[in-house]
N, CA, C and O atoms as a DFTB+ gen file, in Angstrom:
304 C
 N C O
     1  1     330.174     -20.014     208.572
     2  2     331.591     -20.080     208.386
     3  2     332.226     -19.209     209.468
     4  3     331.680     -18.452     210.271
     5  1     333.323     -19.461     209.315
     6  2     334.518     -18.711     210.967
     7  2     335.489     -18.696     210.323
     8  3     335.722     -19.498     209.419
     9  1     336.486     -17.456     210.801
    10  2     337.867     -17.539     209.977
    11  2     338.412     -16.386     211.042
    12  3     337.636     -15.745     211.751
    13  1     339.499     -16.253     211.052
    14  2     340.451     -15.238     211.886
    15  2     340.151     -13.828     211.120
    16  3     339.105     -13.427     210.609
    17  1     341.435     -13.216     211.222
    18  2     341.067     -11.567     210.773
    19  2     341.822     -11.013     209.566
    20  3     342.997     -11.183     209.240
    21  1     341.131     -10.511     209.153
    22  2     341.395     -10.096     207.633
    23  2     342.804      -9.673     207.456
    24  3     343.517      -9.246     208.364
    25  1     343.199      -9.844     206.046
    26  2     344.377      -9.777     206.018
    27  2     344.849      -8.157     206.063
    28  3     344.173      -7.190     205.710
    29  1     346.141      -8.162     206.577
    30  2     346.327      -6.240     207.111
    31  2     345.791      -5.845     208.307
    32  3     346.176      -4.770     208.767
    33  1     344.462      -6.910     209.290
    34  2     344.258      -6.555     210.336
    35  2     345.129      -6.464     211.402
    36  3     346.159      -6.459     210.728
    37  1     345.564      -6.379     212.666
    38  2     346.336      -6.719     213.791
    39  2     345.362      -7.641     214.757
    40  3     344.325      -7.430     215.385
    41  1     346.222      -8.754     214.551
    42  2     345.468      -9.828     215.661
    43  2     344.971      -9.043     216.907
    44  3     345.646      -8.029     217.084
    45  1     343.970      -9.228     217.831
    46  2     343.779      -8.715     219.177
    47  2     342.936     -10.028     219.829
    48  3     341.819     -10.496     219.604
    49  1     343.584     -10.239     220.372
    50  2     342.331     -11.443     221.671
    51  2     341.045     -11.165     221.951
    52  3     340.169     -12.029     221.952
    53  1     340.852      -9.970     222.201
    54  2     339.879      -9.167     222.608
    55  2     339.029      -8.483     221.824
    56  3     337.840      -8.478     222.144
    57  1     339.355      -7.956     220.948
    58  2     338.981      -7.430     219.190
    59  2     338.707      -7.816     218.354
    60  3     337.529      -7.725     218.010
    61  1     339.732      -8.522     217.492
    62  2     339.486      -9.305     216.776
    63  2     339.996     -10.745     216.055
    64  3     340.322     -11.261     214.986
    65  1     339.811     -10.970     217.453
    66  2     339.882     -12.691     217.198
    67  2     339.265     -13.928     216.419
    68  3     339.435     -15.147     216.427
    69  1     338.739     -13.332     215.974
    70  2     337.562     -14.230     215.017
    71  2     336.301     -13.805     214.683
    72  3     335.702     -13.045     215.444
    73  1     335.702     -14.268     213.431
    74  2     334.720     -13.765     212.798
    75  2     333.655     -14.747     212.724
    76  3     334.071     -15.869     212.435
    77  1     332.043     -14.629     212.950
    78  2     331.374     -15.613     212.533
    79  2     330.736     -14.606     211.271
    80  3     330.437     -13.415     211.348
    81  1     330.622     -15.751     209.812
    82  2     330.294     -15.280     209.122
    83  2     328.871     -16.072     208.287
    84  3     329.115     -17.140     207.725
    85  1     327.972     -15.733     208.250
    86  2     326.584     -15.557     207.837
    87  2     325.894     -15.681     206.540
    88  3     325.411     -14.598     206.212
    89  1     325.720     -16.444     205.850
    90  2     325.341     -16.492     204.148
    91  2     324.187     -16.694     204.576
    92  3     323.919     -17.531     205.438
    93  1     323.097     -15.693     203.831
    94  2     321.714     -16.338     203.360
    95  2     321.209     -16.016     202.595
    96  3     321.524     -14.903     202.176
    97  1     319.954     -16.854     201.814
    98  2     319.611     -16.533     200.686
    99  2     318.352     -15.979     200.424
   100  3     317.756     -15.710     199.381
   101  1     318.036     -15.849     201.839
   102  2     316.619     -15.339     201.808
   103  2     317.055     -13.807     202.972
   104  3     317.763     -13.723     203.975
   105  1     316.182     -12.745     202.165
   106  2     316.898     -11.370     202.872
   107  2     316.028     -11.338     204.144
   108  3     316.647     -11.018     205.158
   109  1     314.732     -11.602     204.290
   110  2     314.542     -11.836     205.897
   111  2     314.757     -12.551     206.610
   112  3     314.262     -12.237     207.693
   113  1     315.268     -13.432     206.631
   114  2     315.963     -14.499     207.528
   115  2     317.271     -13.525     207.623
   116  3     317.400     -13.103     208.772
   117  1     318.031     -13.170     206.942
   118  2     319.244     -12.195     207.283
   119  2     319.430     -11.083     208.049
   120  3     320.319     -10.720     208.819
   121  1     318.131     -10.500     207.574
   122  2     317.711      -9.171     208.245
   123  2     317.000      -9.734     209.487
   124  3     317.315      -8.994     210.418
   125  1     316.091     -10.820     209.972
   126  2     316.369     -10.850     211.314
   127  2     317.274     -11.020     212.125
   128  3     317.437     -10.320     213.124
   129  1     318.071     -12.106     211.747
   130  2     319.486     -12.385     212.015
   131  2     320.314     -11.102     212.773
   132  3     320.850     -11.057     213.880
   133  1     320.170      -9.958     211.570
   134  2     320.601      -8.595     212.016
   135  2     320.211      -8.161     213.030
   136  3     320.734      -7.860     214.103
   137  1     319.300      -8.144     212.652
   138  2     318.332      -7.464     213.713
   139  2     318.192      -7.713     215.814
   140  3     318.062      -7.110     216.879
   141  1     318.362      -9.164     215.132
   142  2     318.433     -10.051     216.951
   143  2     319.776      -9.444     217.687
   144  3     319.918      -9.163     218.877
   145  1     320.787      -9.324     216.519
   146  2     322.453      -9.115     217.240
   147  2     322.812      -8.146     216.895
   148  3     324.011      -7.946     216.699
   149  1     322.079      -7.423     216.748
   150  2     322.412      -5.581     216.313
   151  2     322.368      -4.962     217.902
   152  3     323.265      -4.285     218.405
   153  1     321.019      -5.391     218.601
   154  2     320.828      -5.047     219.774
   155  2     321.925      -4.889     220.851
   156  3     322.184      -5.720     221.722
   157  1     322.698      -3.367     220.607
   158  2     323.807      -3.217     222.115
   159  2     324.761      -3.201     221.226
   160  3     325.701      -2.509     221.616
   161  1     324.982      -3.840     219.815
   162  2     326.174      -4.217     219.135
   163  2     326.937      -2.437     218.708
   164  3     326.384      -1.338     218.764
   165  1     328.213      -2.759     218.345
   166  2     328.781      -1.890     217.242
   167  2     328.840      -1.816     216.161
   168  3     329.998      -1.950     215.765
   169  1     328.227      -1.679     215.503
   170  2     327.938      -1.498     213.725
   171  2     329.046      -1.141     213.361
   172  3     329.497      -0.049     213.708
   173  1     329.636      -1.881     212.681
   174  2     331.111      -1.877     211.952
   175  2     331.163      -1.654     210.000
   176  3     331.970      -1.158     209.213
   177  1     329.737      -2.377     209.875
   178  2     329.452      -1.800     208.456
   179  2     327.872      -2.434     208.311
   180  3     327.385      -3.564     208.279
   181  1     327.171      -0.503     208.218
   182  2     325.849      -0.715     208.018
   183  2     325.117      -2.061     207.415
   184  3     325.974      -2.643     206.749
   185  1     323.893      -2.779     207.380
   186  2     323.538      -3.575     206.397
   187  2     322.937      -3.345     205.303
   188  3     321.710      -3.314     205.392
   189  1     323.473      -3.138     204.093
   190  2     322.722      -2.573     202.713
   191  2     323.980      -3.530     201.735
   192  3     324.944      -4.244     202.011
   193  1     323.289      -3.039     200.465
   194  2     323.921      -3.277     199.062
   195  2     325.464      -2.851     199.182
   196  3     325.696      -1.682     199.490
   197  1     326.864      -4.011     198.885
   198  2     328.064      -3.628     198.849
   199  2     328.285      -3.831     197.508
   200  3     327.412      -3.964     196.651
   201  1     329.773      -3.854     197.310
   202  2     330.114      -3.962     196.153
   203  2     329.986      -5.620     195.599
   204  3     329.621      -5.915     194.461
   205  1     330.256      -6.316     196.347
   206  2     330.233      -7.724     195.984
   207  2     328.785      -8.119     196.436
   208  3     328.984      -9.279     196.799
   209  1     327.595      -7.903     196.618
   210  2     326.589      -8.475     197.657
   211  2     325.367      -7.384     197.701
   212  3     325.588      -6.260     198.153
   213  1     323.995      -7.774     197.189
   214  2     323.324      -6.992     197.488
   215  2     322.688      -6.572     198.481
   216  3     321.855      -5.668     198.417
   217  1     323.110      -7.369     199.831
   218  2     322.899      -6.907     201.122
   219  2     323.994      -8.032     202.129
   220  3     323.878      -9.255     202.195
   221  1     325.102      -7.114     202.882
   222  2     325.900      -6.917     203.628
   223  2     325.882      -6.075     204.702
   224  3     325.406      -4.942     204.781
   225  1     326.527      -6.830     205.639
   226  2     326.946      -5.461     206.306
   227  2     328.179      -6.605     207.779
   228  3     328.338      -7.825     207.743
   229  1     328.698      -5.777     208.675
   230  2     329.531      -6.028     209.837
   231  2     329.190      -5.830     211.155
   232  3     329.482      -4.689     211.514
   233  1     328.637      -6.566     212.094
   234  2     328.831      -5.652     213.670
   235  2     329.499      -6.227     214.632
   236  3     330.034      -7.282     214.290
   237  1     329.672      -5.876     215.822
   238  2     330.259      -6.706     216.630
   239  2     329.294      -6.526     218.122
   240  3     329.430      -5.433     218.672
   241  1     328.697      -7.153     218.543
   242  2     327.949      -7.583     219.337
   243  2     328.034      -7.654     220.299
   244  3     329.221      -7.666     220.627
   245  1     327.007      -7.758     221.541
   246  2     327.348      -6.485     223.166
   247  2     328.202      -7.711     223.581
   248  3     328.738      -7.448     224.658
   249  1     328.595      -9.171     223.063
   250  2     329.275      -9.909     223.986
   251  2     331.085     -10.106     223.174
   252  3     332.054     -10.737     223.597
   253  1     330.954      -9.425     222.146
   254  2     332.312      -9.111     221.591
   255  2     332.825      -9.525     220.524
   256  3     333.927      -9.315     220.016
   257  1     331.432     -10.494     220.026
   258  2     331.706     -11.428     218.943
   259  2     331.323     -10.671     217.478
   260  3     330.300      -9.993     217.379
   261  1     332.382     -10.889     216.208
   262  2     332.573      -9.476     215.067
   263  2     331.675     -10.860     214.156
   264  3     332.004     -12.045     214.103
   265  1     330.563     -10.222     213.563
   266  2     329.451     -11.005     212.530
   267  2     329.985     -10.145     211.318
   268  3     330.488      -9.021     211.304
   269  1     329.729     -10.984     210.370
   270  2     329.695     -10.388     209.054
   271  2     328.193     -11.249     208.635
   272  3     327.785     -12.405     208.745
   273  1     327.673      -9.957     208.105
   274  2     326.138     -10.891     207.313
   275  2     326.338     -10.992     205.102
   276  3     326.667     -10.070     204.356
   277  1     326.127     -11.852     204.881
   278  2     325.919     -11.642     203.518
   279  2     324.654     -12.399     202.728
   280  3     323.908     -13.186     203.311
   281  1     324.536     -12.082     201.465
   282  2     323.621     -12.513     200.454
   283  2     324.264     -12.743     199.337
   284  3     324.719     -11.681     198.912
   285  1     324.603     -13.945     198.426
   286  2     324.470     -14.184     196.965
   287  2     323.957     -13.370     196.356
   288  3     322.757     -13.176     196.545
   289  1     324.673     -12.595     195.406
   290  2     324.470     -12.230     194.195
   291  2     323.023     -13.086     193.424
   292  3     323.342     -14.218     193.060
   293  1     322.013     -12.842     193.225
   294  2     321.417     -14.016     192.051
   295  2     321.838     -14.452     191.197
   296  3     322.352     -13.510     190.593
   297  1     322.074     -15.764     190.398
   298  2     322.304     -16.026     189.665
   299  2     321.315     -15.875     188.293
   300  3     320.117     -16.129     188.416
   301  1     321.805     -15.495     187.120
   302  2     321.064     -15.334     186.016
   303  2     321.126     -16.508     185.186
   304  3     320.505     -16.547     184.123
């Protein structure tokens, strides 16, 4: 998924112009994911357990592009 910038952000061309965003359901496929585009990136929010998501996190990457990673909750 892709979407512009959160609401309350300030648009920037350069900053933050858009988001690619990341669902998976399997945590190593995520965590490589991380891992490949962490390299050089800015960690904007560590990857661990958030409030909505038991593994999340934000970076933005040596070519400028802002990732968000997530995981589903399990369902019971």
């Amino acid at each position: 998924m892709a979407f512009d910038v959160w609401p309350g952000q300030p648009y920037d061309q350069g900053q933050n112009a858009s988001y690619v965003y990341l669902i998976a359901t399997d945590e190593a496929e995520l965590r490589a994911a991380w891992d490949g585009l962490a390299v050089g990136a800015e960690v904007r929010q560590p990857l661990g357990p958030s409030a909505w998501s038991p593994l999340a996190g934000q970076l933005r990457d040596e070519f400028g592009v802002v990732w968000a990673f997530d995981m589903p909750q399990q369902q019971s």
